[in-house]
DRENPA-870241 format. One record per atom (N, C-alpha, C): z, x, y. Coordinates in steps of 0.2 Angstrom, whole numbers, plus 2048, in hexadecimal, padded with zeros to 3 digits. Each point is the difference from the previous one (the first is absolute). Layout:
# DRENPA-870241
ZXY/...
This chain:
# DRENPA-870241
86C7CF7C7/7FA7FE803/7FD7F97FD/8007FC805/7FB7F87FB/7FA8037FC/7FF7FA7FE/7F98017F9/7FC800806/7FD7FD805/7FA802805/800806801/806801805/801808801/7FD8057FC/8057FE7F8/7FE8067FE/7F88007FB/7FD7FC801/7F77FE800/7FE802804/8007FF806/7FD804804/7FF806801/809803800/7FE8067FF/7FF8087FB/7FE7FA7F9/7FF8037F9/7FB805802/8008067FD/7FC805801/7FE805807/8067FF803/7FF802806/804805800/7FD806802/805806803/8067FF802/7FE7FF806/8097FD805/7FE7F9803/8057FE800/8027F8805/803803807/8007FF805/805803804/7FF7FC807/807800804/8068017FA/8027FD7FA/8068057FE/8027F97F9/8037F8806/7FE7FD7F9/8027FA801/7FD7FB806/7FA804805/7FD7FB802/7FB7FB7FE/7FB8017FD/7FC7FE7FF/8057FB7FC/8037FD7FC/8057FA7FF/8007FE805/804802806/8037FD805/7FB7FE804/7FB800801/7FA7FF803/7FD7F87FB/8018017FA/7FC7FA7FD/8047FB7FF/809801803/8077FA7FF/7FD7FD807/7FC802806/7FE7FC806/7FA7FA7FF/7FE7FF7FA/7FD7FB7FC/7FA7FE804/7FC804803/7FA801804/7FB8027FC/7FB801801/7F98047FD/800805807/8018067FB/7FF808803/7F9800800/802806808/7F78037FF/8028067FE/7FA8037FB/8018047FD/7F9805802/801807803/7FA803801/7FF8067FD/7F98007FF/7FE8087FE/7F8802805/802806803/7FA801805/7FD8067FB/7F77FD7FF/7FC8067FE/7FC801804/7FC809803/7FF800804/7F88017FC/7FB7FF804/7F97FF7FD/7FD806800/8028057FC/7FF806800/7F98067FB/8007FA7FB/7FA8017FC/7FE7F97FE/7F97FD7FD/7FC7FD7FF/8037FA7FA/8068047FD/8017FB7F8/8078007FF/8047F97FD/8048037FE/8018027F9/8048027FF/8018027F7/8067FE7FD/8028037FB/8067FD7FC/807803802/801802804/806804803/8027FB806/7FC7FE802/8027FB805/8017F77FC/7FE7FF7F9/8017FB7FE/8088007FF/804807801/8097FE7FC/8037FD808/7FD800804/8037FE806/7FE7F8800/7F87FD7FF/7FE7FB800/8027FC7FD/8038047FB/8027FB7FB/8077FC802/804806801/80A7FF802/7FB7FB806/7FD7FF803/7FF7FA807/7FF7F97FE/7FB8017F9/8007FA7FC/8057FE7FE/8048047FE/8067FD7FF/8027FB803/802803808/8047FD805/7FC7F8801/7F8804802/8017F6801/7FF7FD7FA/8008027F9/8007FB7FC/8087FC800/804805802/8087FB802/7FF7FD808/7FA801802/8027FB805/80080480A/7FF8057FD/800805805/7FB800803/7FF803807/7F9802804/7FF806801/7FB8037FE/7FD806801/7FA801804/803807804/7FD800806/7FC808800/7FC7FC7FE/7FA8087FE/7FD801806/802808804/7FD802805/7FC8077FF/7FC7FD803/7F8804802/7FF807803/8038057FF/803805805/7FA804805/7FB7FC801/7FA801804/7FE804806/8087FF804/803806805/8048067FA/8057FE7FE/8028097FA/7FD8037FD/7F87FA800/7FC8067FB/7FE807803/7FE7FF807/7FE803806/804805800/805802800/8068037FE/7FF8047F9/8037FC7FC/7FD8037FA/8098027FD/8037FD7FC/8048027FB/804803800/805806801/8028077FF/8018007F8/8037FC7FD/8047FE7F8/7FE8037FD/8048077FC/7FE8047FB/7F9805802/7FF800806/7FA805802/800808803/7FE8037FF/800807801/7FC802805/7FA7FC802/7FD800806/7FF7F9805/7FB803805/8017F8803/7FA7FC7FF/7FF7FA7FE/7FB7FB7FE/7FA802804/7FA7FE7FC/7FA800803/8017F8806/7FB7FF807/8007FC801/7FB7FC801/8007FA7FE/7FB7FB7FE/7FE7FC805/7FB7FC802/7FC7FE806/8037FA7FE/7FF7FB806/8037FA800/7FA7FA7FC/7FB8047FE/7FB7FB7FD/8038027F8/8028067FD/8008017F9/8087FB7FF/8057FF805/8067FF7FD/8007F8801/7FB7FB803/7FF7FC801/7FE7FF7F9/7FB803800/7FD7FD7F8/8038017FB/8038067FD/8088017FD/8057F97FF/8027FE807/8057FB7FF/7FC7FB7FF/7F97FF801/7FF7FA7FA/7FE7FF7F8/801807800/7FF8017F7/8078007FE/803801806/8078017FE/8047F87FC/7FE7FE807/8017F67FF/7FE7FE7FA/7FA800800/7FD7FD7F9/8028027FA/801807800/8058037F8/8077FC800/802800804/8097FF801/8007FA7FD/7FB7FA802/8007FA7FD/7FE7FF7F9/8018057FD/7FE8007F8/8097FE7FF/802802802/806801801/8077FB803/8007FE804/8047FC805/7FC7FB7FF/8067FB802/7FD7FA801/7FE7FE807/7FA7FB800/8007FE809/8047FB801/7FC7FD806/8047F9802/806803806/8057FD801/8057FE804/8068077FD/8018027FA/803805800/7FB806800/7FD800806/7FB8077FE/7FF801809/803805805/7FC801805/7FD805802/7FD802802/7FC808801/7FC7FF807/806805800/800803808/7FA808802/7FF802804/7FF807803/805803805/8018067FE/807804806/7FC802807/7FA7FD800/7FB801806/8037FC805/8017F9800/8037FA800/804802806/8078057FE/807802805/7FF807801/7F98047FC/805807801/7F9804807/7FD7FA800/7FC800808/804801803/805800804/8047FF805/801806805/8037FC805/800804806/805806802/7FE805803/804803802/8088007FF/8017FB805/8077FE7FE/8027FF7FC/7FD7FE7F9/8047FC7FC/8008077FA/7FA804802/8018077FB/806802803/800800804/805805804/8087FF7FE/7FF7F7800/8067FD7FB/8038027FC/7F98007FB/8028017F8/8038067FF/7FD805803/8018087FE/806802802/8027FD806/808800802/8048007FC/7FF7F97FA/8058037FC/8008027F7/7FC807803/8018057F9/7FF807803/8038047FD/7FE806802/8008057FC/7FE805802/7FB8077FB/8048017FB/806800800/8038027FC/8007FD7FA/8017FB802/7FE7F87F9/7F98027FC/7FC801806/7FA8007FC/7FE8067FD/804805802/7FF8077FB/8048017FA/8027FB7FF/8058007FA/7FC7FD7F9/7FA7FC802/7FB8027FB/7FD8067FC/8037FF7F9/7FD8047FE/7F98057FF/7FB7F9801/7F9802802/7FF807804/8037FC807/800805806/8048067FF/806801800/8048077FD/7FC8037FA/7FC7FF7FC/7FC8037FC/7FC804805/7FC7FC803/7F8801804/804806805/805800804/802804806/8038067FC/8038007FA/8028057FF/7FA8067FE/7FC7FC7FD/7FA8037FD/7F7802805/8057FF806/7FC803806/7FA7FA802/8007F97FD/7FB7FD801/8027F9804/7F9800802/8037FB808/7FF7FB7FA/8057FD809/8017F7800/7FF7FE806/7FC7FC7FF/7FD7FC806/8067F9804/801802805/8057FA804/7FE7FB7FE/7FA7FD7FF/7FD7FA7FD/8058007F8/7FF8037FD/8038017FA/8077FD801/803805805/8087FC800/8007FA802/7FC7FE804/8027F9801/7FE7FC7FB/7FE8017FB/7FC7F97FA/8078007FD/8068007FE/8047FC7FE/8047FC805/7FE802806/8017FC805/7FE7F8801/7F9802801/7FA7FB7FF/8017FC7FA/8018027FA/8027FE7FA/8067FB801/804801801/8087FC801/7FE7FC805/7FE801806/8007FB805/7F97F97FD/7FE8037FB/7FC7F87FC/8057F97FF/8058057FC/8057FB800/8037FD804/803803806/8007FD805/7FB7FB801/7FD800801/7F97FC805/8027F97FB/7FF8017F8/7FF7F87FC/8078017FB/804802803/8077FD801/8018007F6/8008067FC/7FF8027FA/80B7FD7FE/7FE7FE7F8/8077FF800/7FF8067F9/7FC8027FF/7FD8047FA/7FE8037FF/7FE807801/7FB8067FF/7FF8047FA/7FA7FF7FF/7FE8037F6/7FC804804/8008087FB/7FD807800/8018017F9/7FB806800/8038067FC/804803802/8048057FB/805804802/800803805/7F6805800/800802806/8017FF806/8007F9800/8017FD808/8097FC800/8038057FD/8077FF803/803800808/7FF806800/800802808/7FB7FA805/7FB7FE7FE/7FE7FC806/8037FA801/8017FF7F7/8037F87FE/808801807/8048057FF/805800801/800800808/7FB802803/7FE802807/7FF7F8803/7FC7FA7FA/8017FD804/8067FA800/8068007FC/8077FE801/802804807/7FE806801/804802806/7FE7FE807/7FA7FF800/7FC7FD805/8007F6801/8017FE7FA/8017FA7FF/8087FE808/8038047FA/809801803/802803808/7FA804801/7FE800808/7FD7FB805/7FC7FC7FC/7FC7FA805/8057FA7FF/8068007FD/8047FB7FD/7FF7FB7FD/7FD8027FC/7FD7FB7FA/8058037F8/8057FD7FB/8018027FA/7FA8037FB/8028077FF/7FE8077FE/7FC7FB7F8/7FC8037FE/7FC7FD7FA/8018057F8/8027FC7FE/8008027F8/7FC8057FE/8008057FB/7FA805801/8008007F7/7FC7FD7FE/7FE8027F9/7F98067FF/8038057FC/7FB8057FD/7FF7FE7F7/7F9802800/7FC8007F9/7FF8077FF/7FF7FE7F9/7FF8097FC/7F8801803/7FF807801/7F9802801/7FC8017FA/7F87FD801/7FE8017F8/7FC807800/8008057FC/7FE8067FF/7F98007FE/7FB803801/7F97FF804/7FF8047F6/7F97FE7FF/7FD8047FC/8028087FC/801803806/801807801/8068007FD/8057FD7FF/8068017FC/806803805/7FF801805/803805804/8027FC807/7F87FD805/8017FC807/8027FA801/8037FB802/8017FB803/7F67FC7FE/7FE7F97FE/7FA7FF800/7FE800807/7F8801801/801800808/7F8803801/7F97FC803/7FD8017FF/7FE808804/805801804/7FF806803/7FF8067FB/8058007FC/8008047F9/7FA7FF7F9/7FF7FB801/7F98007FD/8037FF7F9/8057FF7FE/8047FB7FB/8017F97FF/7FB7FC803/8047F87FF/7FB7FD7FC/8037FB7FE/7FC7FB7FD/8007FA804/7F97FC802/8007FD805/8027F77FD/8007FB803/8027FB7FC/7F97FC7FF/7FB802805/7F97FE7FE/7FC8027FB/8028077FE/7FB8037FC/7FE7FC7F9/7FB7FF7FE/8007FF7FA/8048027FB/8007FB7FB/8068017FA/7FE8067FD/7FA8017FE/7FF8057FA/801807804/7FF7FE807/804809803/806800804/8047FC7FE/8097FF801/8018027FB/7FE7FB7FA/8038057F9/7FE8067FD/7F9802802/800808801/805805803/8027FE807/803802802/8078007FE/8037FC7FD/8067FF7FD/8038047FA/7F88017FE/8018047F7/7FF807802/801802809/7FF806800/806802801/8067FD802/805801802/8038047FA/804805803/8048077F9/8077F97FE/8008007F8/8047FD7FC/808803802/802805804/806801802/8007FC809/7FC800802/8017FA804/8047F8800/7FD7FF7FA/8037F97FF/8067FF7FC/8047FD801/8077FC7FC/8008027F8/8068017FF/7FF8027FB/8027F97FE/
């Protein structure tokens, strides 16, 4: 792997496949490179900085990053590591979400011309036929091979058809602004991977899928996540970050 390559993808779970993400950067373009967050609570916290950061990276080499609004999958809501199905929030609370959304993330990212920021509202309006398109090429079987969902059905507890379709929804983003790079947590493997296969359907070449480590919430135990009631927000004041910080159990951290 070249010295780019393997900076970019220092600290990442997986690169996949091997050896694209190199062979993507020998086409001596500036990638777009996206991460879709869906505006689902009011803050963001430090578990979404290890994503923002690896973004930094890319456009400080030069890259574009394409930060999407997930305005329509909030509506939806998630499945990723849940045990039930999301509350659903009005179109006035997730409006205002993605704009605190915006304004945290610029703590973060650069603006300007390596910076676009879209909403999945934009393409995932779409009509009849073109759902009809998209859904044609996946099928149930794919979409139960999530572990989420196999948990939930074995365990007697629904899953809502809205639910199967969000890694659908999720992949066809890429599609729409044409990703050469897709950055998640681990937990969004599957959707990462969902949207190569859809990519590879609309005949577009399949997009790079980097995953980041999850950062572990408070509790020592959850993913950070305001749903759990573990994060630390990146707004809060300093002296209750670092409170928060010194509450963390010393077998948590690195030895």
């Amino acid at each position: 792997m070249d010295p780019t390559a393997r900076f970019l993808a220092r600290n990442a779970v997986e690169c996949l496949p091997e050896g694209a993400l190199e062979a993507r950067l020998r086409e001596g373009r500036p990638l777009r490179v996206k991460l879709g967050i869906d505006p689902t609570s009011s803050d963001l916290h430090l578990g979404h900085t290890v994503v923002l950061q690896k973004l930094r990276e890319f456009q400080d080499a030069g890259h574009t990053v394409v930060l999407i609004v997930g305005d329509y999958t909030a509506r939806v809501g998630d499945p990723s590591g849940r045990s039930a199905t999301r509350p659903v929030l009005s179109g006035e609370e997730i409006e205002a979400n993605a704009q605190t959304y915006l304004d945290q993330a610029s703590r973060v990212l650069a603006g300007g011309e390596r910076l676009e920021v879209r909403r999945n509202s934009e393409w995932l309006d779409m009509s009849m036929e073109d759902l009809f398109r998209l859904v044609r090429t996946v099928t149930v079987a794919q979409l139960l091979e999530r572990d989420d969902f196999a948990k939930r059905m074995a365990a007697a507890q629904p899953v809502s058809l809205l639910e199967l379709l969000y890694p659908v929804l999720q992949g066809y983003d890429s599609v729409a602004v044409r990703a050469d790079v897709e950055l998640g947590g681990t937990d969004q493997t599957f959707n990462l991977l969902m949207g190569r296969a859809l990519q590879a359907a609309y005949g577009q070449p399949p997009q790079v899928v980097l995953t980041l480590p999850l950062l572990t919430g408070l509790d020592g135990t959850l993913k950070m996540s305001k749903s759990f009631g573990n994060q630390i927000g990146i707004t809060e004041p300093p002296e209750e970050m670092y409170g928060k910080t010194l509450s963390i159990q010393d077998a948590e951290l690195p030895a």
